[in-house]
mmCIF file of the N, C-alpha and C atoms, coordinates in Angstrom:
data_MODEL
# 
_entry.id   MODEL 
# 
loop_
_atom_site.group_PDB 
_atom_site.id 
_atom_site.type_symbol 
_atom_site.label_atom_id 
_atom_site.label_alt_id 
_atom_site.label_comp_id 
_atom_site.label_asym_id 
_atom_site.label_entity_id 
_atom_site.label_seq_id 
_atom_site.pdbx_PDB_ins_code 
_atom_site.Cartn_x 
_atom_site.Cartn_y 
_atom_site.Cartn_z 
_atom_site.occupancy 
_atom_site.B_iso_or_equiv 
_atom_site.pdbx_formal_charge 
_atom_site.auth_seq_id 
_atom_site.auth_comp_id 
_atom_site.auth_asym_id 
_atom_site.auth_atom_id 
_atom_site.pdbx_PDB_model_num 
ATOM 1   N N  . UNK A 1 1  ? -2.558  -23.072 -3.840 1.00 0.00 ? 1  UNK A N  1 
ATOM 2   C CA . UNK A 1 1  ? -2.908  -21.691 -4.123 1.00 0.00 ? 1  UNK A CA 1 
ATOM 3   C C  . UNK A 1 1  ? -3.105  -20.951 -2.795 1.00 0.00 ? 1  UNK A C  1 
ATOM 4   N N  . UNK A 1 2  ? -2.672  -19.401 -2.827 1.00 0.00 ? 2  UNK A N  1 
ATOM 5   C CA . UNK A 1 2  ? -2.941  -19.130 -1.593 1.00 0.00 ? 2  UNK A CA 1 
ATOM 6   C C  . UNK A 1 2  ? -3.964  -18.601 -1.428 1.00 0.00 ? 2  UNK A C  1 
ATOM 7   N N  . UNK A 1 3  ? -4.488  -18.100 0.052  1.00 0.00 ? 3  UNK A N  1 
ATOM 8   C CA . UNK A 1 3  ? -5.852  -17.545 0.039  1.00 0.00 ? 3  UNK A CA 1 
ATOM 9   C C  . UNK A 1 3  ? -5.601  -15.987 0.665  1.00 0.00 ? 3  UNK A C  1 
ATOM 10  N N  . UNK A 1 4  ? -6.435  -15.765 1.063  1.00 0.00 ? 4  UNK A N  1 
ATOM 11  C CA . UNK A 1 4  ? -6.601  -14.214 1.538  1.00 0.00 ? 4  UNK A CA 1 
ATOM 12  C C  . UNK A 1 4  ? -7.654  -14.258 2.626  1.00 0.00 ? 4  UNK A C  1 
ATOM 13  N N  . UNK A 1 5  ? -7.428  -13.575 3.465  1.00 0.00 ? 5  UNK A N  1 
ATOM 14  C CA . UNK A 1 5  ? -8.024  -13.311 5.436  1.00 0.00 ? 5  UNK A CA 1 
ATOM 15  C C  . UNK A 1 5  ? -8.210  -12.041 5.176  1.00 0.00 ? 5  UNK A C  1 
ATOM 16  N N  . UNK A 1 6  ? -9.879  -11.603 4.959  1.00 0.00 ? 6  UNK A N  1 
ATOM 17  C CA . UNK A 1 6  ? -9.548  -9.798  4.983  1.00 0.00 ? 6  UNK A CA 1 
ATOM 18  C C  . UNK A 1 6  ? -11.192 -9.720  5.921  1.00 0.00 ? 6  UNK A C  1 
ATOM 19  N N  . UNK A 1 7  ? -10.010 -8.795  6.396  1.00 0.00 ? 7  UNK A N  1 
ATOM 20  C CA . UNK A 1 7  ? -10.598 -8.530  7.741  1.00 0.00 ? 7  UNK A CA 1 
ATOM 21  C C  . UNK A 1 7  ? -11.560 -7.030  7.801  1.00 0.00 ? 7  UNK A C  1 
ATOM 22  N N  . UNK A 1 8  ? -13.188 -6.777  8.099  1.00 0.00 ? 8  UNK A N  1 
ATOM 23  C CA . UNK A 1 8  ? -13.263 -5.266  7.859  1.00 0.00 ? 8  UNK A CA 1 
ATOM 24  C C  . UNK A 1 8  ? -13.268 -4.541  8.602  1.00 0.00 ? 8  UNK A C  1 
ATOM 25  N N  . UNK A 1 9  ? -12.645 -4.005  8.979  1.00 0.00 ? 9  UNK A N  1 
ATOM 26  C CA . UNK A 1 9  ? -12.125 -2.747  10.011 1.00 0.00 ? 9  UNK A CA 1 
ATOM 27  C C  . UNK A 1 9  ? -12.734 -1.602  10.718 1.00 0.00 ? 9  UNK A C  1 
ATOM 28  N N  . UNK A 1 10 ? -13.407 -1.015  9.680  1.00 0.00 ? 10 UNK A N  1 
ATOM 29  C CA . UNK A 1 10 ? -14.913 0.125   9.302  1.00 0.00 ? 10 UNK A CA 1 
ATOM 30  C C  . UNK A 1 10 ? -15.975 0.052   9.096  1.00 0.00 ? 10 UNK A C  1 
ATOM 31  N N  . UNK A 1 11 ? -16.934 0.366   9.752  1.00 0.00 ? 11 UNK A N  1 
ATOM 32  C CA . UNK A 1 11 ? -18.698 0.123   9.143  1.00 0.00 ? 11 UNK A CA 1 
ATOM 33  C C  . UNK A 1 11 ? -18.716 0.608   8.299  1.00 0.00 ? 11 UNK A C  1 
ATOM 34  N N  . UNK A 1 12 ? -20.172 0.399   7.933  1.00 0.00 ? 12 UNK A N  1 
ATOM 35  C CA . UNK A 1 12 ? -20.410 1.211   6.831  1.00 0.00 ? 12 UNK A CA 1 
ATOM 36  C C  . UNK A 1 12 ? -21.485 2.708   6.846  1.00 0.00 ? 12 UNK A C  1 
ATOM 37  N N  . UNK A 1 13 ? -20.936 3.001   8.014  1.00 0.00 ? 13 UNK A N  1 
ATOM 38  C CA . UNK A 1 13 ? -22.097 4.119   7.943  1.00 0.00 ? 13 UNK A CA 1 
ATOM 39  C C  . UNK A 1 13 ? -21.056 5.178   7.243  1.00 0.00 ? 13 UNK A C  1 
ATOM 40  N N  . UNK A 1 14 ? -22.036 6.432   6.434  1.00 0.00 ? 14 UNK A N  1 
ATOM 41  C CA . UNK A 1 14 ? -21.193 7.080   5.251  1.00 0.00 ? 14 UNK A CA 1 
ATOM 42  C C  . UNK A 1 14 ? -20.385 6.433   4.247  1.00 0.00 ? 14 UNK A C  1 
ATOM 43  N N  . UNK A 1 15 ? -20.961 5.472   4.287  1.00 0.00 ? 15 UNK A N  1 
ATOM 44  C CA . UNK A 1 15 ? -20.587 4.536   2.625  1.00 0.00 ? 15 UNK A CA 1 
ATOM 45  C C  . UNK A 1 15 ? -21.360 4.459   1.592  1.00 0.00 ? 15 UNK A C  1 
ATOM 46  N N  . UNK A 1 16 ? -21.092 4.643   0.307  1.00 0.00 ? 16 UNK A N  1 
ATOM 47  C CA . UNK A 1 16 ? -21.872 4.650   -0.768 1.00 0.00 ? 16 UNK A CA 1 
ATOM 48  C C  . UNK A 1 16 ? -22.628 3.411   -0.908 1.00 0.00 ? 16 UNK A C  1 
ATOM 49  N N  . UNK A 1 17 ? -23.549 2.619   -1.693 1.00 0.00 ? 17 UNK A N  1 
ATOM 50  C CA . UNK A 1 17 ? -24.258 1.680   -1.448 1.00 0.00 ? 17 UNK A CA 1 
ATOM 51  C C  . UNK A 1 17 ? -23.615 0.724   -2.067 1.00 0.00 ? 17 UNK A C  1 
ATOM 52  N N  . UNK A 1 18 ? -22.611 1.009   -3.206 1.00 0.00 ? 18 UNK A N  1 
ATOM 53  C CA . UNK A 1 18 ? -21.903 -0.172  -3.994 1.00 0.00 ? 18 UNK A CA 1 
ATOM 54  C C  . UNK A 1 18 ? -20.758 -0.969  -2.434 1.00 0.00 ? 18 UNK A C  1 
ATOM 55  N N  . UNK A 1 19 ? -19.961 0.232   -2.068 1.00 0.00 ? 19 UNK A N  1 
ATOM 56  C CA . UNK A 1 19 ? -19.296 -0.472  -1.169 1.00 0.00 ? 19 UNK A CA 1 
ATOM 57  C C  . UNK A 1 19 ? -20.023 -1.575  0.187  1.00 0.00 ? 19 UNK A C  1 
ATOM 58  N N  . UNK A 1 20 ? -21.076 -0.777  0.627  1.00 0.00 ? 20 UNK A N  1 
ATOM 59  C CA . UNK A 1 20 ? -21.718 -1.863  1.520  1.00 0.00 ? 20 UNK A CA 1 
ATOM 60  C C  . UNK A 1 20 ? -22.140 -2.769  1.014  1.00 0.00 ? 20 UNK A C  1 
ATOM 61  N N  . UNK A 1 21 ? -22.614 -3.353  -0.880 1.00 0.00 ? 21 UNK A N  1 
ATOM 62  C CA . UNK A 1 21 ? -22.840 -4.297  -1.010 1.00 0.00 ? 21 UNK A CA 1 
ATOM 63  C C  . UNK A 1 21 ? -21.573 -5.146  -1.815 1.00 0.00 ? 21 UNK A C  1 
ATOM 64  N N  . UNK A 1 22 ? -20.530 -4.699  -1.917 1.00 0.00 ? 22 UNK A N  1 
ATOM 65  C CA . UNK A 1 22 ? -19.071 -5.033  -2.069 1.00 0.00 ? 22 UNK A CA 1 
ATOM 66  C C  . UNK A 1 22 ? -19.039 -6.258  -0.574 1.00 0.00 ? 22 UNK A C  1 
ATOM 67  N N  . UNK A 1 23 ? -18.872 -5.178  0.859  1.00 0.00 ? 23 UNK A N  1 
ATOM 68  C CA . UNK A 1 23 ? -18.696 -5.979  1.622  1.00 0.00 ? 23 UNK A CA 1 
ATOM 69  C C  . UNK A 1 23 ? -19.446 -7.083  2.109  1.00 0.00 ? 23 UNK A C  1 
ATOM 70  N N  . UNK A 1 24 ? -20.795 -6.886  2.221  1.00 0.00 ? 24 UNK A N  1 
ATOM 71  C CA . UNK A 1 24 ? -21.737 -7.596  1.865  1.00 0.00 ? 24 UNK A CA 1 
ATOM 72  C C  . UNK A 1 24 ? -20.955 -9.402  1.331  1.00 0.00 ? 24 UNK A C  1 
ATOM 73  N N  . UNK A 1 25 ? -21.409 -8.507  -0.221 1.00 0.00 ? 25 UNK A N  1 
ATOM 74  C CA . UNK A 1 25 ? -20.777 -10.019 -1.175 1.00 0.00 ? 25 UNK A CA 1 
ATOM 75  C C  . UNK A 1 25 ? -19.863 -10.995 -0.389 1.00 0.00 ? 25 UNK A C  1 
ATOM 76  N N  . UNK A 1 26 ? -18.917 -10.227 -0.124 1.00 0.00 ? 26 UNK A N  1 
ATOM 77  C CA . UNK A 1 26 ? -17.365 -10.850 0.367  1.00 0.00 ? 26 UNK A CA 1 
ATOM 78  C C  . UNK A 1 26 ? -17.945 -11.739 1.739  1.00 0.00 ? 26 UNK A C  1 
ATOM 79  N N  . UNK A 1 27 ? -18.985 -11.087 2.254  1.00 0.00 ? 27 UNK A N  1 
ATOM 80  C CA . UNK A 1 27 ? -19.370 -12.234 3.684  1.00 0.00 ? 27 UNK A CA 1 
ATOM 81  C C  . UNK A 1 27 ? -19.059 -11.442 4.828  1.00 0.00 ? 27 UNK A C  1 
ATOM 82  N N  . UNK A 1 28 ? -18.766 -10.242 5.186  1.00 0.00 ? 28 UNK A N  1 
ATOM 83  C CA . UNK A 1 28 ? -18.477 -8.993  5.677  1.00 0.00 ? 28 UNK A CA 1 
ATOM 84  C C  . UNK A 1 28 ? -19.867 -8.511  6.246  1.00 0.00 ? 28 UNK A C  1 
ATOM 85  N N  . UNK A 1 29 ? -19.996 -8.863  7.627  1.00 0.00 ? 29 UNK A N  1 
ATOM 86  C CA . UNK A 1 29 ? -21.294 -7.943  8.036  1.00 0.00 ? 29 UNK A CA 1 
ATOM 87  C C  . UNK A 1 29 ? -21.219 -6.959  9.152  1.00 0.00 ? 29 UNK A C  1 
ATOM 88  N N  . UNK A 1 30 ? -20.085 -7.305  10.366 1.00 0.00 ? 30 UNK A N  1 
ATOM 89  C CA . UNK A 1 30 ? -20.029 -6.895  11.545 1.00 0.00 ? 30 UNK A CA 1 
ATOM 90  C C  . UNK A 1 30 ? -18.335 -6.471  11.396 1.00 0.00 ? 30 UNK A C  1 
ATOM 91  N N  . UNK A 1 31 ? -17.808 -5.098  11.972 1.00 0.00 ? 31 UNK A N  1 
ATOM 92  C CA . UNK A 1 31 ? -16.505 -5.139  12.187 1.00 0.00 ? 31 UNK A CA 1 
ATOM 93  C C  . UNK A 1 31 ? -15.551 -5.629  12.824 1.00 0.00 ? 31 UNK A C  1 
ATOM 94  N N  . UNK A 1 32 ? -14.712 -6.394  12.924 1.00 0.00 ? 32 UNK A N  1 
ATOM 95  C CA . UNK A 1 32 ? -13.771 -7.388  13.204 1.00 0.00 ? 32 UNK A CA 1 
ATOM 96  C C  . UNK A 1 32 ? -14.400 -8.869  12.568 1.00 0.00 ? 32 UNK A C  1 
ATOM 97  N N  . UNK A 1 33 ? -15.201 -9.066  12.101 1.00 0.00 ? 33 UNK A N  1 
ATOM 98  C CA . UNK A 1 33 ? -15.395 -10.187 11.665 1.00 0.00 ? 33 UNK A CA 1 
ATOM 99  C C  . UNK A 1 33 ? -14.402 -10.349 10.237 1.00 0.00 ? 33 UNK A C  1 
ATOM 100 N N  . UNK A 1 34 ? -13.511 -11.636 9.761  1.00 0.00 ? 34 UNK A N  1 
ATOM 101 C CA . UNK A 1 34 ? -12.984 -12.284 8.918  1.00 0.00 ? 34 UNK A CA 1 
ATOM 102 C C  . UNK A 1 34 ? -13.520 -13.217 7.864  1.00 0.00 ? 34 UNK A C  1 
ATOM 103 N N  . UNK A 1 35 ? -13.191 -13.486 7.126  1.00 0.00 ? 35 UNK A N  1 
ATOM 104 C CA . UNK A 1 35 ? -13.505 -14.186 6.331  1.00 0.00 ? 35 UNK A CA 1 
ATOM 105 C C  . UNK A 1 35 ? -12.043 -14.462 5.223  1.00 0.00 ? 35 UNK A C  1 
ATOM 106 N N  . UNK A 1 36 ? -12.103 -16.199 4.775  1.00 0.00 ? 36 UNK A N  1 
ATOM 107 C CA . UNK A 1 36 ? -11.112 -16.652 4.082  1.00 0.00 ? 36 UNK A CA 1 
ATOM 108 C C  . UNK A 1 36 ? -11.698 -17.107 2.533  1.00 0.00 ? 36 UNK A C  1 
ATOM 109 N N  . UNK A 1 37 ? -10.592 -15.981 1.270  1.00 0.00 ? 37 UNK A N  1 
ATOM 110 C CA . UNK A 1 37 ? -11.500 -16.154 0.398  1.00 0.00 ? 37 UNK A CA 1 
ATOM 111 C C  . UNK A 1 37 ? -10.121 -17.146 -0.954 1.00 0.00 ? 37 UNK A C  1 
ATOM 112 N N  . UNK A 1 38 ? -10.020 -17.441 -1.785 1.00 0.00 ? 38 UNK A N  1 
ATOM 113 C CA . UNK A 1 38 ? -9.025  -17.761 -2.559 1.00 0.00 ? 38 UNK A CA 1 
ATOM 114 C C  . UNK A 1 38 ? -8.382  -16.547 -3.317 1.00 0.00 ? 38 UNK A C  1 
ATOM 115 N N  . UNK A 1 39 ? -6.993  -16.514 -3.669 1.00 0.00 ? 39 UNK A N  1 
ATOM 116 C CA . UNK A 1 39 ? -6.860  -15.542 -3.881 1.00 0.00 ? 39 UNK A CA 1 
ATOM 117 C C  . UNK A 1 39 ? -6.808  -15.394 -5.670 1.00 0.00 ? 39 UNK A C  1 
ATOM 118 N N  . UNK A 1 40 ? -7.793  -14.520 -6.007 1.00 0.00 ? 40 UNK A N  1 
ATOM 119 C CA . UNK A 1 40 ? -8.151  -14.553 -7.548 1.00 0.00 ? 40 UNK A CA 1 
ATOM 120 C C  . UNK A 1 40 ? -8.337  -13.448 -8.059 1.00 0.00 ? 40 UNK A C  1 
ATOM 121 N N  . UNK A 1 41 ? -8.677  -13.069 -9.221 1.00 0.00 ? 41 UNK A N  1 
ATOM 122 C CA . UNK A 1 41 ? -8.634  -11.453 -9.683 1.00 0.00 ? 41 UNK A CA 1 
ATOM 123 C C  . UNK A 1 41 ? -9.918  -10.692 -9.133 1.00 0.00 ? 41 UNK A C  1 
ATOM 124 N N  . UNK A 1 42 ? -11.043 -11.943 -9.212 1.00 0.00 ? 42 UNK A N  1 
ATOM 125 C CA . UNK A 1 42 ? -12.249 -11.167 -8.797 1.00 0.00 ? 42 UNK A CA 1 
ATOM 126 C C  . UNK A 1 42 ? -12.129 -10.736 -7.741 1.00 0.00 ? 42 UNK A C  1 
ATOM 127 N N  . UNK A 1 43 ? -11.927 -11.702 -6.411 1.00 0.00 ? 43 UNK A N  1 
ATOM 128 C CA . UNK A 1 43 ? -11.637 -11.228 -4.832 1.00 0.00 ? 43 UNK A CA 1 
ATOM 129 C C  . UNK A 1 43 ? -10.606 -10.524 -4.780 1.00 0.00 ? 43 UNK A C  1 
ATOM 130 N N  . UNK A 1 44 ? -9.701  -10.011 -6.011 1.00 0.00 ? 44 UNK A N  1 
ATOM 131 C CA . UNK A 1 44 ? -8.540  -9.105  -5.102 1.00 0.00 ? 44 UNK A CA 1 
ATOM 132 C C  . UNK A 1 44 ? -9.393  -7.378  -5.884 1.00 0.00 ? 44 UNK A C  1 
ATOM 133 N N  . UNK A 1 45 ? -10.479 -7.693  -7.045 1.00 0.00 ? 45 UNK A N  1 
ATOM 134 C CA . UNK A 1 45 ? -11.200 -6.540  -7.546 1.00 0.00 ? 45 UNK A CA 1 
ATOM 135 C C  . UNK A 1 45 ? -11.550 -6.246  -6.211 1.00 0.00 ? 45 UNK A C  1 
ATOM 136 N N  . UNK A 1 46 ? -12.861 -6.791  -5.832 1.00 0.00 ? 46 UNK A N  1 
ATOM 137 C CA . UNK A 1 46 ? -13.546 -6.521  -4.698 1.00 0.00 ? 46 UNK A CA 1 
ATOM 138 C C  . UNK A 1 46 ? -12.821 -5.910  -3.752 1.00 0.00 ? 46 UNK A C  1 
ATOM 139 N N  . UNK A 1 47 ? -11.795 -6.576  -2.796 1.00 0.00 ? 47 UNK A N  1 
ATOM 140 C CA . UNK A 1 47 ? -10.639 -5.807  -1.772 1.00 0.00 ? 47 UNK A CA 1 
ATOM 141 C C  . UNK A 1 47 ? -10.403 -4.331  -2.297 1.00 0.00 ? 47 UNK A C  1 
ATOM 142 N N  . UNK A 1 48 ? -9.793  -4.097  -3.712 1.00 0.00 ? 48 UNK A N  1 
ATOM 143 C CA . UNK A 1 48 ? -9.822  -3.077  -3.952 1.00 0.00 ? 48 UNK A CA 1 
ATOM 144 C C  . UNK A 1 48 ? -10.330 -1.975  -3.896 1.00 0.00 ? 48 UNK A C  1 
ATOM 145 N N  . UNK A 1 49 ? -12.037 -2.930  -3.899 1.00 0.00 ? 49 UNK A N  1 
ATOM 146 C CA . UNK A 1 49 ? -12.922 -1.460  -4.430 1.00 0.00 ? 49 UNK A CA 1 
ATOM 147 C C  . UNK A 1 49 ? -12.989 -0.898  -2.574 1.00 0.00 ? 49 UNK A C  1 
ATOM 148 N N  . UNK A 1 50 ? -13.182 -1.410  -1.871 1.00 0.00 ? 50 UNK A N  1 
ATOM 149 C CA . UNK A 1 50 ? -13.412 -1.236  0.045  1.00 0.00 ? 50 UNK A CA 1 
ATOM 150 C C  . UNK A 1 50 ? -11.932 -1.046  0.934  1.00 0.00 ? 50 UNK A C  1 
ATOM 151 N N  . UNK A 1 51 ? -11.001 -1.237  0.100  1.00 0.00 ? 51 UNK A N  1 
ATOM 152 C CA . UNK A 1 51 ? -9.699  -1.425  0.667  1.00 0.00 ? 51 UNK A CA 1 
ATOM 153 C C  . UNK A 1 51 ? -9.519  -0.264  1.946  1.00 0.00 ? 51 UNK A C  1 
ATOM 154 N N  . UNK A 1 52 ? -10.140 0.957   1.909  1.00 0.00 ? 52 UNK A N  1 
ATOM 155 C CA . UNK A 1 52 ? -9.859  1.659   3.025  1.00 0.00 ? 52 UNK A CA 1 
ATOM 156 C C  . UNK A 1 52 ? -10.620 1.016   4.250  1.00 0.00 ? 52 UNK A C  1 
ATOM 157 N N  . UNK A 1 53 ? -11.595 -0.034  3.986  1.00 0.00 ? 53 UNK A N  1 
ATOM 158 C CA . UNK A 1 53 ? -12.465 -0.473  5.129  1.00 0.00 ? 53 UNK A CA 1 
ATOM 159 C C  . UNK A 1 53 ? -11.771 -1.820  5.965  1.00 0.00 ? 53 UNK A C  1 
ATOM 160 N N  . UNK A 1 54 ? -10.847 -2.413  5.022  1.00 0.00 ? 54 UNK A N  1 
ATOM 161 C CA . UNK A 1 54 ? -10.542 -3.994  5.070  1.00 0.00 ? 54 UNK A CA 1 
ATOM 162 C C  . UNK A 1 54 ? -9.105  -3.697  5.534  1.00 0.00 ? 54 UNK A C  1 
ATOM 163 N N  . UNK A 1 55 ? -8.583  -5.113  6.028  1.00 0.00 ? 55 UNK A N  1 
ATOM 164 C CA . UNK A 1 55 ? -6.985  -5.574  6.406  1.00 0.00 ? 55 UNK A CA 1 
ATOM 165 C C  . UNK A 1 55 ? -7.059  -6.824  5.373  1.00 0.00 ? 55 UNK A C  1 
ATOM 166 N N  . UNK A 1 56 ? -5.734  -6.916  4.575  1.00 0.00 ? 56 UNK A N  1 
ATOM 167 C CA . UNK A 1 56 ? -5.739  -8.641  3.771  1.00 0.00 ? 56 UNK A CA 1 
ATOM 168 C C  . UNK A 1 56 ? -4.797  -8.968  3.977  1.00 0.00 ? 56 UNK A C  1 
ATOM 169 N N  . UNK A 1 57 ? -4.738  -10.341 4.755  1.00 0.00 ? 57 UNK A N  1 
ATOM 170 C CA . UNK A 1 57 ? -3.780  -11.300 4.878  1.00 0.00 ? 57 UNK A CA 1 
ATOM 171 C C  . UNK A 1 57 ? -3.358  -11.763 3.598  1.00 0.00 ? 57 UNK A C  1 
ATOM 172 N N  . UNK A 1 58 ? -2.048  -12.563 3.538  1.00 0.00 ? 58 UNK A N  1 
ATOM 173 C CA . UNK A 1 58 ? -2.460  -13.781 2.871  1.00 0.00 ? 58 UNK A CA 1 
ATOM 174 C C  . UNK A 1 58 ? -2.101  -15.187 3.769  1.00 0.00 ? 58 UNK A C  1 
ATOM 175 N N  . UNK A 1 59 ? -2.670  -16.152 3.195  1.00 0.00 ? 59 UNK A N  1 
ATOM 176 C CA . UNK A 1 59 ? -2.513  -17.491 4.345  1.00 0.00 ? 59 UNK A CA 1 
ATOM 177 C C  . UNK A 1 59 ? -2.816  -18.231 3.404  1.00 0.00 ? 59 UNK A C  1 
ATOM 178 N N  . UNK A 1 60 ? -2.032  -19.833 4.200  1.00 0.00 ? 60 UNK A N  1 
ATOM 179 C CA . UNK A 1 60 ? -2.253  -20.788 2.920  1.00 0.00 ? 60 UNK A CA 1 
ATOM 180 C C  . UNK A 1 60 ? -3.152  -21.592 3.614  1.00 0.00 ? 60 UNK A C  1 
# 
């Protein structure tokens, strides 16, 4: 199965509170920091909801 590398790009200052705890969840605290998640409906919801903040790989 493959996974997903999403990377967050943007702080969160002027972010609503769902998205900072979106990124949060995902393991997302500092910008340029990564994280490798599996790629599934829930983690591609999440990407969605922050997608202007994030980069997503995919990698196996």
């Amino acid at each position: 199965m493959a996974n997903l590398k999403i990377t967050l790009k943007r702080g969160f200052v002027n972010k609503n509170e769902a998205q900072k705890r979106t990124a949060l969840a995902l393991g997302l605290h500092k910008i340029g920091q990564s994280v490798v998640k599996e790629d599934n409906p829930m983690f591609r919801g999440m990407v969605n909801r922050i997608r202007h903040m994030v980069t997503v790989e995919e990698v196996d």
